[in-house]
C-alpha positions as CSV (number, residue, x, y, z in Angstrom):
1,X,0.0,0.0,0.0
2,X,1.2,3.5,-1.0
3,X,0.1,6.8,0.9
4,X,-1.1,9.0,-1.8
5,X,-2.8,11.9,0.5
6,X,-1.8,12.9,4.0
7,X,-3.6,15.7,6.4
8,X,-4.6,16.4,9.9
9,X,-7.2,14.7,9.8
10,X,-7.4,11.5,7.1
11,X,-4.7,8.9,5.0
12,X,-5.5,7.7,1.7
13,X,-3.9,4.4,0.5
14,X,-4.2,2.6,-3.1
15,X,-2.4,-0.6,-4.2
16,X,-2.3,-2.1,-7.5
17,X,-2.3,-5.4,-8.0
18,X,-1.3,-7.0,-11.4
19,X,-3.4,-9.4,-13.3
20,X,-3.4,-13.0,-12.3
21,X,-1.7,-11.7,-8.7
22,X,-2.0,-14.6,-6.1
23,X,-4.3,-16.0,-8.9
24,X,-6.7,-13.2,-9.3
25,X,-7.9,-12.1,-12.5
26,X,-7.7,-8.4,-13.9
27,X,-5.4,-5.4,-13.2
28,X,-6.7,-3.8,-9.4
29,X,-6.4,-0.8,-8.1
30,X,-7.8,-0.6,-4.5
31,X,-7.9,2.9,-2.6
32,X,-8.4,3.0,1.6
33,X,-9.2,6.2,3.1
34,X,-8.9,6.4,6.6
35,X,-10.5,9.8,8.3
36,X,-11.1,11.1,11.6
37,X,-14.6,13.1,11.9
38,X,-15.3,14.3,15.0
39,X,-14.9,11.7,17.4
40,X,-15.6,8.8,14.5
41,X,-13.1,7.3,12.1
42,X,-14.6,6.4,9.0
43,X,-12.6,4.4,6.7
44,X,-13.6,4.4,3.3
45,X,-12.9,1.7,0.0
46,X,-13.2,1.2,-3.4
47,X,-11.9,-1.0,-6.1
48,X,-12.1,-1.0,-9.7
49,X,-10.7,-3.8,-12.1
50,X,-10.4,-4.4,-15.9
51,X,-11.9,-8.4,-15.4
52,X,-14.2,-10.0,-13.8
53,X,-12.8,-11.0,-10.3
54,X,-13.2,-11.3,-7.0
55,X,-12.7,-8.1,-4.1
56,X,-13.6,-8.6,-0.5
57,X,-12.1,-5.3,1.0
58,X,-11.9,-5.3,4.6
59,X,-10.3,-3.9,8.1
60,X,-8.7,-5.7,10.2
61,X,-7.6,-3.7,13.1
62,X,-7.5,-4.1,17.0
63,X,-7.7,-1.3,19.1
64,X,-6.8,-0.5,22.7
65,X,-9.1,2.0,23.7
66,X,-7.3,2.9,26.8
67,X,-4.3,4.6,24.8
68,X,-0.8,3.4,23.4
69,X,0.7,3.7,27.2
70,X,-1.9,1.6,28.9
71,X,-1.2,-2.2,29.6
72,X,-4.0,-3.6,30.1
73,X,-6.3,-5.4,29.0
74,X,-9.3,-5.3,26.7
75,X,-11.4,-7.1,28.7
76,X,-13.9,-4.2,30.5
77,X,-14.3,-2.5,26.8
78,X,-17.3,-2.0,25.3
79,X,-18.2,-2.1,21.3
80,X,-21.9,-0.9,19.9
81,X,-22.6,-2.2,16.3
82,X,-25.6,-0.6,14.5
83,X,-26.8,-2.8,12.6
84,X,-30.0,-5.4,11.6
85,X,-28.4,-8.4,10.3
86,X,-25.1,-10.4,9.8
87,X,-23.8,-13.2,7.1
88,X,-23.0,-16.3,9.9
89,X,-19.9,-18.2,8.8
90,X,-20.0,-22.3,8.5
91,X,-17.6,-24.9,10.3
92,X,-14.5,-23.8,8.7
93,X,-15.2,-19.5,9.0
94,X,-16.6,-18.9,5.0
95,X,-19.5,-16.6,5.0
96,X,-22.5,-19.1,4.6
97,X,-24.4,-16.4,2.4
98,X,-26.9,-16.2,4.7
99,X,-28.1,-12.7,5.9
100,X,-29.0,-13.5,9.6
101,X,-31.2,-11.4,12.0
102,X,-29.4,-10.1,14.9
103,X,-32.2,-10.4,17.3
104,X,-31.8,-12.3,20.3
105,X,-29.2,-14.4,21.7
106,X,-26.2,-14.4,21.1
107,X,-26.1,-10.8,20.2
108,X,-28.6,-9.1,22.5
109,X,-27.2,-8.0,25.5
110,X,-29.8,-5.6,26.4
């Protein structure tokens, strides 16, 4: 990944990735942009390709809400998702296809 904007307040990243790269098909460029607005980070993608292929963009990251310095644990945070539904995942973790309710147990901790 390459930085191709930098400010106070958001990154931008693209990557190209050649045809037939770790067996895809089609020449990919992929652009991240990560932003700070307010007290939210958005991060933002897009892709574009000259084949038909396959691009699952995602985020990945961990953080430790209690600050770089802190050596705790993770344990008493908290996370709020807004959202209706999820895509469950069969006995080896691939998305079933599935678009799940998230009412009641095991995600409602009201």
């Amino acid at each position: 990944w390459d930085i191709v904007s930098a400010s106070a307040e958001s990154v931008t990243f693209t990557l190209e990735s050649t045809d037939m790269e770790e067996g895809y098909p089609g020449n990919l460029r992929a652009v991240v942009t990560f932003s700070i607005r307010g007290d939210t980070l958005a991060i933002e993608y897009s892709a574009t390709t000259d084949k038909e292929t396959v691009v699952n963009l995602t985020n990945h990251s961990y953080f430790n809400l209690r600050g770089h310095k802190d050596l705790g644990t993770i344990y008493d945070h908290e996370v709020q998702l807004f959202c209706d539904s999820y895509t469950p995942i069969d006995s080896v973790s691939i998305p079933t296809g599935e678009i799940a309710s998230v009412a009641g147990p095991p995600f409602y901790f009201c």
